[in-house]
N, C-alpha and C positions, 0 to 999 in steps of 0.2 A: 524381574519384570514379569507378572502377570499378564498373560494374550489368551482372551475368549474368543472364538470368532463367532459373528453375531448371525440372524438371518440379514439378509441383506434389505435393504428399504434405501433410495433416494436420499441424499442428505441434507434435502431444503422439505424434506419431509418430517426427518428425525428432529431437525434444526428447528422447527415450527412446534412440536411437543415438548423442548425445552425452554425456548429463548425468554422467558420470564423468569429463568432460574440466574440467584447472584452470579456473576461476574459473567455471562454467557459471551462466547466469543466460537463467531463461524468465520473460520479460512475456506472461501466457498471458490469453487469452478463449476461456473453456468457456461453449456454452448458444451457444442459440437468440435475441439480445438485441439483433439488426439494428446500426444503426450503433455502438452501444456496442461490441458485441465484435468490429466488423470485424479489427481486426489483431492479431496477434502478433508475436512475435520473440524469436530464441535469437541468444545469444554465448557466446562460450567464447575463452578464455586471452589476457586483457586485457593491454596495452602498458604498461598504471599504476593507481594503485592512488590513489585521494585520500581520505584518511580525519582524521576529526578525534578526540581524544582528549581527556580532561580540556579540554576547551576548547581544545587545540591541534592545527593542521594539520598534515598530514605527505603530502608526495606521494613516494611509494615507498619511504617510511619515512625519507626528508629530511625534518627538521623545517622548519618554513617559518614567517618571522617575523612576516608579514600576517595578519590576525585572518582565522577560516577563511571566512567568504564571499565576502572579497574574495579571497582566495587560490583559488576556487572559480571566479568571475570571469576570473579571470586565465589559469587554467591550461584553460577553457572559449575561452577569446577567443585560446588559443596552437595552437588545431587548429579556427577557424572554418574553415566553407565555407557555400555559398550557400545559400537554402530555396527551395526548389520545390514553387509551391503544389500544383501537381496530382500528387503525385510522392507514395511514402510517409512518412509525419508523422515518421518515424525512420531514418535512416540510418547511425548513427555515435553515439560519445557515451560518457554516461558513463550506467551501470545500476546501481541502489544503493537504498539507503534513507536517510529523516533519523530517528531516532531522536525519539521523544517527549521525549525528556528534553534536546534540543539547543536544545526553546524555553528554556529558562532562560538560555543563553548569550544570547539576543537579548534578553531585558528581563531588571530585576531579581530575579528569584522565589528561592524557598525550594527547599533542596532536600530531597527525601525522608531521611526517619529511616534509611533502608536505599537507600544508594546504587548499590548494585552494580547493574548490568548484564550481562547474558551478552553484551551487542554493544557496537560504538565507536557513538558520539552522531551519527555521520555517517557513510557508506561509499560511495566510486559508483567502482567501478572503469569502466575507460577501455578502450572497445573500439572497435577498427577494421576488424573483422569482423563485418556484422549478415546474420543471416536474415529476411527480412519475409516476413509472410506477409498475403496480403489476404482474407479467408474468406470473403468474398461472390463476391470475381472469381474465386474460385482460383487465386492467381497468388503465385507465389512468387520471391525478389527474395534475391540474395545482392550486397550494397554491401561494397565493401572500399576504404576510403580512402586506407591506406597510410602510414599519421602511426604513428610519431612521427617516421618518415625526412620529412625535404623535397627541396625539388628535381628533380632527375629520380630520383634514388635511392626518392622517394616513390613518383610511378610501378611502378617496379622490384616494392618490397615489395606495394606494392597488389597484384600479378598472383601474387606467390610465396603471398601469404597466402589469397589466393582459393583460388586451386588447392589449397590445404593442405585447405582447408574441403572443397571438392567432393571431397580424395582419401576425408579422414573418411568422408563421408558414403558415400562407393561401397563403406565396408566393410562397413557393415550391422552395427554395432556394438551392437546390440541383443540380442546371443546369449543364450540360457539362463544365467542363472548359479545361485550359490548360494542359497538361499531365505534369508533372515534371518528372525530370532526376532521375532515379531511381538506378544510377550507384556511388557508393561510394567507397571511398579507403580501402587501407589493411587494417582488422583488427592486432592491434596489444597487448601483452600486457604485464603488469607490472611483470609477473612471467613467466620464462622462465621452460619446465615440469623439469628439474633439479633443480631448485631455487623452485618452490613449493614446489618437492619433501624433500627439504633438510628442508622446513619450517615446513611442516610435522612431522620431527625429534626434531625442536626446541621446537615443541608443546609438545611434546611427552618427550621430558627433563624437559620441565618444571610440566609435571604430574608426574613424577617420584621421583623430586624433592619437590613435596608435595605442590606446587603452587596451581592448577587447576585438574580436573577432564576430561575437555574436551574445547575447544575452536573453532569459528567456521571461519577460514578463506579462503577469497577468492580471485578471481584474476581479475583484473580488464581491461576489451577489451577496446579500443578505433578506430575510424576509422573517417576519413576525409570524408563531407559529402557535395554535391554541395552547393550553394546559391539556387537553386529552389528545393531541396528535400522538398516532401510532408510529415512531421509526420504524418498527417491526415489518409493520404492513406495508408502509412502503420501501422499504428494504426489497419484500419478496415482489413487487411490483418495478425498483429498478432490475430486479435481475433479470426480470423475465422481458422488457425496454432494452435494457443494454447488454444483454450476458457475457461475460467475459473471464478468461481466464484466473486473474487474479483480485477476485472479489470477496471483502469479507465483511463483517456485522457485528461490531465488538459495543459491548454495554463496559464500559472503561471509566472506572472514577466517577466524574460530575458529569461527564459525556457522552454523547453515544455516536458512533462512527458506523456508515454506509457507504463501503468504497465497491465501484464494479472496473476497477483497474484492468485496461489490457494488459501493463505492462511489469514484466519483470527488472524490478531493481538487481537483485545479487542472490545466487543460490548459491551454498555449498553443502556437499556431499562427501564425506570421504576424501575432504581435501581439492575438488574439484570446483572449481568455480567459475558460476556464471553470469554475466549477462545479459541484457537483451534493450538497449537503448530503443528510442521511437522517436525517430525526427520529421518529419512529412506526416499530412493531412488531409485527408482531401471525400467530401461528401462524398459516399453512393447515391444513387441513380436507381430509380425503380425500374426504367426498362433496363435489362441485360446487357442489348448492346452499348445503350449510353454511359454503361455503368465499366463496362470494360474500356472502354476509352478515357474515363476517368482515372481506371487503373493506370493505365500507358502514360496519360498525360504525368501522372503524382511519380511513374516512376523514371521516365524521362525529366525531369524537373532536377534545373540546373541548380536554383535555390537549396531546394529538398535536399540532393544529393551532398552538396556541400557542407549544409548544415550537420546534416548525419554525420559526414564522414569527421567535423572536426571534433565531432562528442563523441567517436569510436574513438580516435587517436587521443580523448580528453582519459577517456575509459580505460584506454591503454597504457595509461601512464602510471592511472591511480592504480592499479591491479599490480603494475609491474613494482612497486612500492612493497609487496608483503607475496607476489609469487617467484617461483624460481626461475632465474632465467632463462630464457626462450622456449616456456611454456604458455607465453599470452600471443592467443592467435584470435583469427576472426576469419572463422569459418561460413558467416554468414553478414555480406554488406549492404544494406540497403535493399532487404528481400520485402515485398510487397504480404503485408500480411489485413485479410481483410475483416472487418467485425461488422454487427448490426450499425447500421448505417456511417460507418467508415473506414477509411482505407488507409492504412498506417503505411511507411516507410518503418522496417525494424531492420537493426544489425545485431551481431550477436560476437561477442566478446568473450575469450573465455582463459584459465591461466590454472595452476596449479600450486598452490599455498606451499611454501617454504617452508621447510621442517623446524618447530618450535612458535609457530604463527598461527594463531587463532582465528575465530569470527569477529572475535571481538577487534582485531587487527586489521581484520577487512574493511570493517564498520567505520574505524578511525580514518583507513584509508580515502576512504571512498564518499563518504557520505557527506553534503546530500549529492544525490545522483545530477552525474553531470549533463543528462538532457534534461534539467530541469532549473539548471543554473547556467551557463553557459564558460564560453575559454576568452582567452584562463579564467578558471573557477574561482580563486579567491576575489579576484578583481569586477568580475560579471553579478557575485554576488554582493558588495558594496553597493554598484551600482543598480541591482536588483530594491534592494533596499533601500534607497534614496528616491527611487521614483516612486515602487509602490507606496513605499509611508508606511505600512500596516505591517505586523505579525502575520506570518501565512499560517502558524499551525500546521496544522495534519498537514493540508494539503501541499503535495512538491514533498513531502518525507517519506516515511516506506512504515509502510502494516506487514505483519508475517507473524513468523516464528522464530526461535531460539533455541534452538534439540539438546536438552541434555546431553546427548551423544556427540554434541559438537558440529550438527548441521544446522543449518541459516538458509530461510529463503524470506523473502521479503520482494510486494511488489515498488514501486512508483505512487505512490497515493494520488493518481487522479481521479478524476470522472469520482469526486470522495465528496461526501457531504457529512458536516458535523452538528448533531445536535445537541443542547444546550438548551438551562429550562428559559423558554419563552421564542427560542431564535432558531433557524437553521441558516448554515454558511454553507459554499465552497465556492471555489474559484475556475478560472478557466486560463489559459496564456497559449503561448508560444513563442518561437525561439525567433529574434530578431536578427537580421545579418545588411551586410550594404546592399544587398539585392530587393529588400525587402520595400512592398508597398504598403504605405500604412492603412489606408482603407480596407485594402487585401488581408492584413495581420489582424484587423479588429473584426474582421468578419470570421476570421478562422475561431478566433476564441468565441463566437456565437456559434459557429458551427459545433464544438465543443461541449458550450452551455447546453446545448440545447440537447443534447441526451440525458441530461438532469432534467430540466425543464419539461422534454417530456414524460419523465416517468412524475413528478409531482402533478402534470395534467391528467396521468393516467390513473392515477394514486384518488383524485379528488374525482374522474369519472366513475369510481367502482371498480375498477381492473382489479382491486385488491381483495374481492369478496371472495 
């Protein structure tokens, strides 16, 4: 493994000199969020391409005969190299997303009335070129591993493709260009606040009924987008709207993906594994004091509290599936953690992989993330399904990475929007329970929306110049 260390620059600086190069993909941390958003990282013009489709793999549009995770496995264990703990958590790998709708290929479920998707059910293209960035050291790290060559020939490529990066970067490929139309049509969307509201109730009959405990449904915006809209631009315009730890900018096959995710779905490190569910919501407040007693209220909240805690104990189950036992704790229950204009409930979950257990085992375990489907999981997601009607795609699945070395970090895809030529989607929800008021529930998911919404207001006032 080849490590140059760079001069140091920002990496929504470096991120903007490339993002026009094939396959570009920024794992970004915006904001001020200490160890959460220490690191970053951009790649551009990946070696392969692993994607699943109707339930079938294909590595560089080779069909492949192994069911896609072990073909995931395999083609991860064909460019291992070693982990160095004190070294950055990312060096190499593959950068991607799982599609919400790829849990149905892992258990039995139903599938939506409306199956389309704008994305493949899985994507993680393969880079051997990383940018890292550390944002507390400042220290900036270009890895180039040099695969898919071996041998000494790996070597070789390792050094051509370095210096390819470093010539990039010395052009300063960030010049002025053309302004794009930054005027899009109406949003519109699949729940009407009466048809929510009433889906609310369906939720709510089916907890009564002894089905579910809570499920977590949402509603899904759409809006007509010119042929010259820039994702890019407003990429750097939600970040600087919503910053957030877990936010990235992936140009992905036919799509292009802008998530500014608070939330951590699953890290691992050295065997070490995390998460970080988010169950409560609740707006900030521009004066200080009204805004702390928003705090108090979101963390006194009998609802909040309970819904968290049954998707800690949902989390707890899935983890305890592939770690050793009595190494899943939760060190952290319903701690108040606050972002641009909102105030999360997070817990934090954490467990230790059983010797012979991989990411990819975690992935099986776990996914999709249970504050985003609800308990029991297989059952909440049925019923997820039956009401929304639609394909969720991205959104409710996890964006990240895949480390050659065998580390995994991957957020929650909210607060994601997906583009697509002519259209932009994403959605918004929340987790319903018997406590729950449904006027209360369709308001939170505007609450929600409305950090998209305002960065596409901000996006079409100029914020992006």
């Amino acid at each position: 493994m080849l490590e140059i260390a760079l001069d140091y620059r920002p990496a929504a600086d470096v991120a903007a000199c490339l993002a026009g190069r094939f396959g570009f993909a920024f794992l970004d941390s915006a904001g001020d969020y200490g160890e959460l958003g220490r690191f970053a990282f951009i790649a551009t013009d990946p070696f392969g391409a692993f994607v699943v489709r109707d339930g079938v793999a294909f590595w560089n549009d080779e069909r492949l005969s192994c069911v896609p995770l072990d073909a995931l496995r395999d083609l991860l264990g064909r460019y291992r190299i070693e982990s160095e703990p004190a070294c950055f958590p990312f060096r190499g790998g593959g950068i991607g997303y799982i599609a919400y709708d790829f849990g149905q290929r892992l258990e039995h479920l139903a599938a939506p009335a409306d199956p389309a998707s704008p994305v493949d059910e899985l994507r993680f293209d393969f880079y051997d070129v990383v940018l890292a960035f550390d944002q507390q050291e400042k220290r900036l790290v270009l890895f180039s591993s040099g695969f898919p060559a071996e041998g000494e020939a790996r070597q070789k490529r390792a050094h051509e493709r370095a210096a390819e990066m470093m010539a990039r970067l010395a052009e300063e490929l960030d010049a002025p260009g053309v302004m794009s139309s930054p005027v899009i049509g109406v949003w519109r969307s699949n729940f009407t606040q009466t048809a929510y509201e009433a889906a609310v109730g369906r939720v709510q009959d089916y907890i009564l009924a002894g089905d579910i405990y809570q499920a977590n449904i949402s509603q899904c915006f759409t809006a007509e987008i010119p042929a010259d809209f820039d994702p890019w631009a407003f990429y750097r315009t939600l970040r600087a709207v919503n910053p957030a730890p877990f936010g990235a900018y992936l140009r992905s096959g036919t799509a292009t993906i802008a998530s500014s995710s608070p939330e951590r779905f699953l890290q691992c490190r050295n065997g070490q594994v995390e998460a970080r569910p988010i169950k409560g919501t609740a707006r900030r407040d521009p004066d200080a004091v009204r805004d702390a007693a928003v705090a108090e209220a979101l963390l006194s909240s009998e609802k909040d509290r309970a819904e968290n805690t049954m998707i800690v104990d949902l989390l707890r189950n899935d983890l305890s599936r592939v770690c050793q036992p009595g190494t899943v704790k939760v060190p952290m229950l319903c701690g108040l953690e606050s972002y641009e204009g909102l105030h999360h409930l997070t817990s934090v979950v954490m467990g230790t992989l059983k010797p012979g257990f991989d990411v990819v085992d975690l992935i099986a375990a776990s996914f999709p993330g249970g504050s985003i489907t609800g308990a029991p999981k297989l059952r909440a997601m049925d019923i997820i399904t039956e009401i929304e009607g639609v394909a969720r795609g991205v959104y409710c699945g996890a964006i990240g990475y895949l480390g050659f070395d065998g580390g995994l970090d991957l957020n929650i895809a909210i607060r994601t929007v997906t583009f697509e030529p002519g259209r932009a989607r994403f959605s918004a929800g929340g987790g319903i329970t018997l406590l729950s008021d449904p006027a209360a529930e369709y308001a939170e998911t505007l609450v929600k929306a409305n950090r998209i919404f305002a960065a596409f207001k901000a996006y079409a006032g100029g914020a992006h110049d």
